[in-house]
N, C-alpha and C positions, 0 to 999 in steps of 0.2 A: 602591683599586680605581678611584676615580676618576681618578686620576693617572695612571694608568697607560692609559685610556681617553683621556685629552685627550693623552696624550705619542704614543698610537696617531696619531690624528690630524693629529696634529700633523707627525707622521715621513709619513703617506702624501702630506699635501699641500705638504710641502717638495720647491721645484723646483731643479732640478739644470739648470745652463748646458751646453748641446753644442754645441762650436764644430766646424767644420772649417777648419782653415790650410792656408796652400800649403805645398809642401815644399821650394820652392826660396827665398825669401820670409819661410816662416813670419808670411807674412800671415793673420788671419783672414780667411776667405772671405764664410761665414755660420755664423749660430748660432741657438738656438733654445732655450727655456727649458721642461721638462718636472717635471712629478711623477709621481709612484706612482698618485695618482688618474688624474689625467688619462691616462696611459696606458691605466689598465685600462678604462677609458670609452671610448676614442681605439678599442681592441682592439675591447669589445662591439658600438659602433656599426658599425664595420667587418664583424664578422661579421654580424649584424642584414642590412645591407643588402646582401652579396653574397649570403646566403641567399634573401633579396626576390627579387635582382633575377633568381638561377638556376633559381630556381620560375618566375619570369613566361618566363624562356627557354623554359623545359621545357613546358610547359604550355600555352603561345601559339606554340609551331612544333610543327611535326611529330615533333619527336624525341619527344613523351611517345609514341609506337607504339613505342619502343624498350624503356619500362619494365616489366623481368618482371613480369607479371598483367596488365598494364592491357588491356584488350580494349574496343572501343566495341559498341552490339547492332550499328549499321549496318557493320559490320565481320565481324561473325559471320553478318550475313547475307548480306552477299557473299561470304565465303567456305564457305559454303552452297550459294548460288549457281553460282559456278564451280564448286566440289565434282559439281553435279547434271549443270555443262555437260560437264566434262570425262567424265562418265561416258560420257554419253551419244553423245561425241565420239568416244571410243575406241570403243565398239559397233558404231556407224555405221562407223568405219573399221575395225574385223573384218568385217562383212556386204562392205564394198566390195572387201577381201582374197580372200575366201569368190567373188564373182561374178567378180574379176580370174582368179583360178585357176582359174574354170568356165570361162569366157570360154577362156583361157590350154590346156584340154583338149579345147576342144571345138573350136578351131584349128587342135592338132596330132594330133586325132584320138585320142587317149589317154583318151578319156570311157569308163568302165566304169557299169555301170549297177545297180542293187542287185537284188538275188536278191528283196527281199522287198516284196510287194506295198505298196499303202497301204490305208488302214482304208475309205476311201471306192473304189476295186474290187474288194476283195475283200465289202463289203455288197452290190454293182451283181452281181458274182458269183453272190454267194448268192439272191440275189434274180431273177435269170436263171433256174436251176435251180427254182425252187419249181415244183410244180406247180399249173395252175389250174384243173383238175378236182376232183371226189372222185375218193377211190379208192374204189373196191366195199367195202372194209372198213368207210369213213367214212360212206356211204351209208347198209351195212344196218343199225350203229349209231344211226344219228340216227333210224332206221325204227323199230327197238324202240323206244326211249328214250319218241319220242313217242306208243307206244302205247300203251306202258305207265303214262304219265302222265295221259291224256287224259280217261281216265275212273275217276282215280284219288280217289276223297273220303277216302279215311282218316281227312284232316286236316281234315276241315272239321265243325264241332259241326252233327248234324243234330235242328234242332228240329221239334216239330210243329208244325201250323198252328195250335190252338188254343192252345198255351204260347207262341206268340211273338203272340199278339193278346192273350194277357193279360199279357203283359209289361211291366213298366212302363217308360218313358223318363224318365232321368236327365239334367239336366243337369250340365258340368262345375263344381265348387264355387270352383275359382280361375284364372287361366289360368299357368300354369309347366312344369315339367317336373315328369317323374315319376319320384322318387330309390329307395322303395322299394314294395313291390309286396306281398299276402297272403303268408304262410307264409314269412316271415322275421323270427318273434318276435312280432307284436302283429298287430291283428285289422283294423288298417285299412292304408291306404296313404300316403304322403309325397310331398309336393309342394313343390318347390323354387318360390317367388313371390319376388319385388321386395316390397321394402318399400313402405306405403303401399297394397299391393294389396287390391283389393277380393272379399271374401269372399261367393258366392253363395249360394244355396239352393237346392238342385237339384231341388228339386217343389214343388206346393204346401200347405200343411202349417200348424203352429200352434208357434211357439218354447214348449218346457220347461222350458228351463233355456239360463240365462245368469247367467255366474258366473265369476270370475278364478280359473284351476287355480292348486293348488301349485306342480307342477311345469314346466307345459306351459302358460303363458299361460292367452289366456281360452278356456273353454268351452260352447259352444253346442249344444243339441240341439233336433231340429224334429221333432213326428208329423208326420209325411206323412197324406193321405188315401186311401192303399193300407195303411195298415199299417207302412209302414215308418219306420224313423227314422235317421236322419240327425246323424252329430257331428262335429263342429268343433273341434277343440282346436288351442292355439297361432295362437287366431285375431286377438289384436292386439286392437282396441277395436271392444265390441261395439256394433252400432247396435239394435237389439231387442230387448227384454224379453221377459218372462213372459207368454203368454197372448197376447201379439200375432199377430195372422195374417200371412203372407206369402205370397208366390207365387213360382212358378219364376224364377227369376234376379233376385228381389229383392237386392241388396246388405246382406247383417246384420251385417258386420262391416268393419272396417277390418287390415290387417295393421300390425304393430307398423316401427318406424324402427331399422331394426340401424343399432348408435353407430359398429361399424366398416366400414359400406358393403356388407356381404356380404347376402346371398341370406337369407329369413326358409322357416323348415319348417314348414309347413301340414298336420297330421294328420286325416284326413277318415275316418271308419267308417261303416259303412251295417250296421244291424242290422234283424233280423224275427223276431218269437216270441221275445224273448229270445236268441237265435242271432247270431253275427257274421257277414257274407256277405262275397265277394267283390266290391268295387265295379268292377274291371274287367269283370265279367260286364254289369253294368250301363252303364256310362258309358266312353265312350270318351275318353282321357286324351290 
């Protein structure tokens, strides 16, 4: 095996004489002394460096715009560019076609004119026509209407004078909106607050109870000194105890920090005798 390995070598790098002679002469001219190796070396370098040098051609002139794919951006955005001009070229020169033919009719007197109005006189039209009177119809209309309403109370709660002097005034318990309302399942109302909001007490009164709900955050109840009592649930952290006095628009609670930024539901009841009431009868929301 090894023999056979040094005779390989042996055989690539034995050089072979290449003469050329004259033919009239048979002078040698010149000659040159080659092997197997060296040719095949002679070859790779060769290709090596034509390869070099047709890249740095391609690549350093212009002709790489000629290789399918190759695209530069500042090429795509000139042709972008002309894309947007030539649109707008040929428009321009439809509109100038469109006034040459106007021009070109109204010349030779061939200008016909459209049957159909445009949107701006036929409003100017209608608008002419309107009348700026009443009519007798609209008159004796608006004369019931407002007679009929004038001294109309139906709709208005008539209290007497001595139930609205012992009525009592509420203040509002948080400042938000108002989501639901009595006689829609539970005995109080729902108020839409900001987190952070501050939880008031709408009269003046003596905290009961204060205590974290099961279900409903924390909750708060106040006697009032009419009788009434007043509850809080879903009120966040309360700032009042048991047995503690307060007054109308004390602050007794805090509302809680919703995690995901949304709106906190503040549940407010107003009860008397044992009885749940309406708090919109009382407090204006």
């Amino acid at each position: 095996m090894k023999g056979r390995g040094s005779n390989f070598f042996q055989k690539i790098r034995f050089k072979y004489k290449i003469f050329i002679l004259n033919e009239n002469t048979l002078e040698e001219t010149f000659h040159f002394r080659l092997s197997q190796l060296s040719l095949f070396l002679f070859v790779c370098i060769f290709t090596l460096i034509s390869f070099v040098l047709i890249s740095v051609i391609i690549f350093a002139t212009p002709l790489k715009h000629f290789l399918p794919g190759y695209a530069d951006v500042s090429t795509k955005k000139d042709l972008i560019a002309e894309t947007v001009r030539i649109d707008s070229l040929s428009h321009s020169v439809e509109l100038q076609m469109k006034q040459l033919n106007l021009m070109k009719h109204v010349i030779n007197g061939t200008l016909t004119f459209d049957t159909l109005t445009t949107a701006d006189s036929v409003t100017i039209a209608s608008w002419a026509d309107l009348p700026l009177e009443r009519s007798v119809e609209e008159s004796e209309f608006a004369k019931k209407f407002e007679e009929e309403s004038m001294y109309n109370l139906s709709s208005i709660d008539v209290v007497s004078p001595e139930e609205a002097s012992n009525r009592p005034v509420f203040m509002k318990p948080a400042d938000g909106t108002l989501l639901r309302s009595v006689g829609q399942g539970m005995p109080g109302v729902e108020i839409s607050v900001k987190p952070k909001s501050a939880v008031m007490a709408v009269s003046d009164g003596r905290v009961i109870l204060s205590e974290p709900g099961m279900f409903d955050g924390s909750v708060i109840s106040v006697q009032h000194d009419n009788g009434f009592v007043s509850v809080y649930r879903n009120a966040g952290h309360p700032l009042k105890g048991v047995n503690e006095r307060v007054l109308a628009g004390d602050v007794i609670a805090i509302t809680d920090e919703a995690a995901d930024g949304h709106m906190e539901q503040l549940s407010f009841e107003l009860w008397k005798d044992g009885l749940p009431l309406d708090p919109g009868e009382y407090i204006v929301f």
